[in-house]
N, C-alpha and C positions, 0 to 999 in steps of 0.2 A: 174227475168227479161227475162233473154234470153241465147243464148249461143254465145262464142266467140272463135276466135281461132288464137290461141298462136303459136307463129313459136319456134321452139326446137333443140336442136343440130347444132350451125353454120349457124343458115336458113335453114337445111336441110328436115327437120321434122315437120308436125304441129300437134294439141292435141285441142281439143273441150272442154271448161268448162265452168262452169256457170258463167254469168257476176253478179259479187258480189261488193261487198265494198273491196276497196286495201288495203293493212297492210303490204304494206312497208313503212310508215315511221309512225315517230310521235307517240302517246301517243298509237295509235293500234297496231304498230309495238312492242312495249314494252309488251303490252298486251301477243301477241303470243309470242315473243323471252321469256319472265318467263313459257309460257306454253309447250316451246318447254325444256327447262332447267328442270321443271319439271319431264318430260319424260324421262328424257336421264341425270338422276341425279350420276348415280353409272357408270357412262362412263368416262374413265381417257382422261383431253386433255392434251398438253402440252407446257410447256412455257418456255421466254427464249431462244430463239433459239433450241429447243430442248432439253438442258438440264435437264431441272425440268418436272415434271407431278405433277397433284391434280385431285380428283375427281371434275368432272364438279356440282354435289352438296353442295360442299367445298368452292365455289365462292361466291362472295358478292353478293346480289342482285343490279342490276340496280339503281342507285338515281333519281329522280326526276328533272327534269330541273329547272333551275331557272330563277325566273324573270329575266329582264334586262329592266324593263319596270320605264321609266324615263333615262336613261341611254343616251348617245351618241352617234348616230351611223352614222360614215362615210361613206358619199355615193362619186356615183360619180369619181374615179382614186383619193380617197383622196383631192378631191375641194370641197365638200360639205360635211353638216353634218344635222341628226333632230333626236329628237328624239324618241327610240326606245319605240314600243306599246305593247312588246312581254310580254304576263303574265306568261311565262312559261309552266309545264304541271300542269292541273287544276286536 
């Protein structure tokens, strides 16, 4: 498409990149966070408070969301309710 530009450091800084599809959230975001785990499999993180460490390739993969669709969902300050559409990740 085009290019955009991203403010960086505090508002300090800006950085020009191409205007793409986002993958911060959702079934994309999942996509990259397993391709970022991938890469960076034999990297020790830590858990715990600091206590414990494991290889960040030692970790479970990510589950799949699940439906809730049929389900109850209060809306509203808790006065209302309808039900939820949500099929999950497909």
């Amino acid at each position: 498409m085009g290019k955009i530009r991203i403010r960086t450091g505090r508002g300090t800084g800006s950085r020009e990149v191409d205007d793409g599809g986002k993958d911060w959230a959702g079934d994309a975001y999942k996509k990259v966070q397993d391709e970022k785990k991938k890469q960076a499999a034999n990297r020790m993180v830590h858990t715990g408070r600091g206590t414990g460490s494991k290889r960040l390739g030692d970790m479970p993969d990510s589950k799949p969301r699940p439906s809730t669709e049929g389900m109850t969902r209060v809306t509203g300050r808790g006065t209302g309710s309808r039900k939820s559409t949500d099929k999950g990740q497909q």
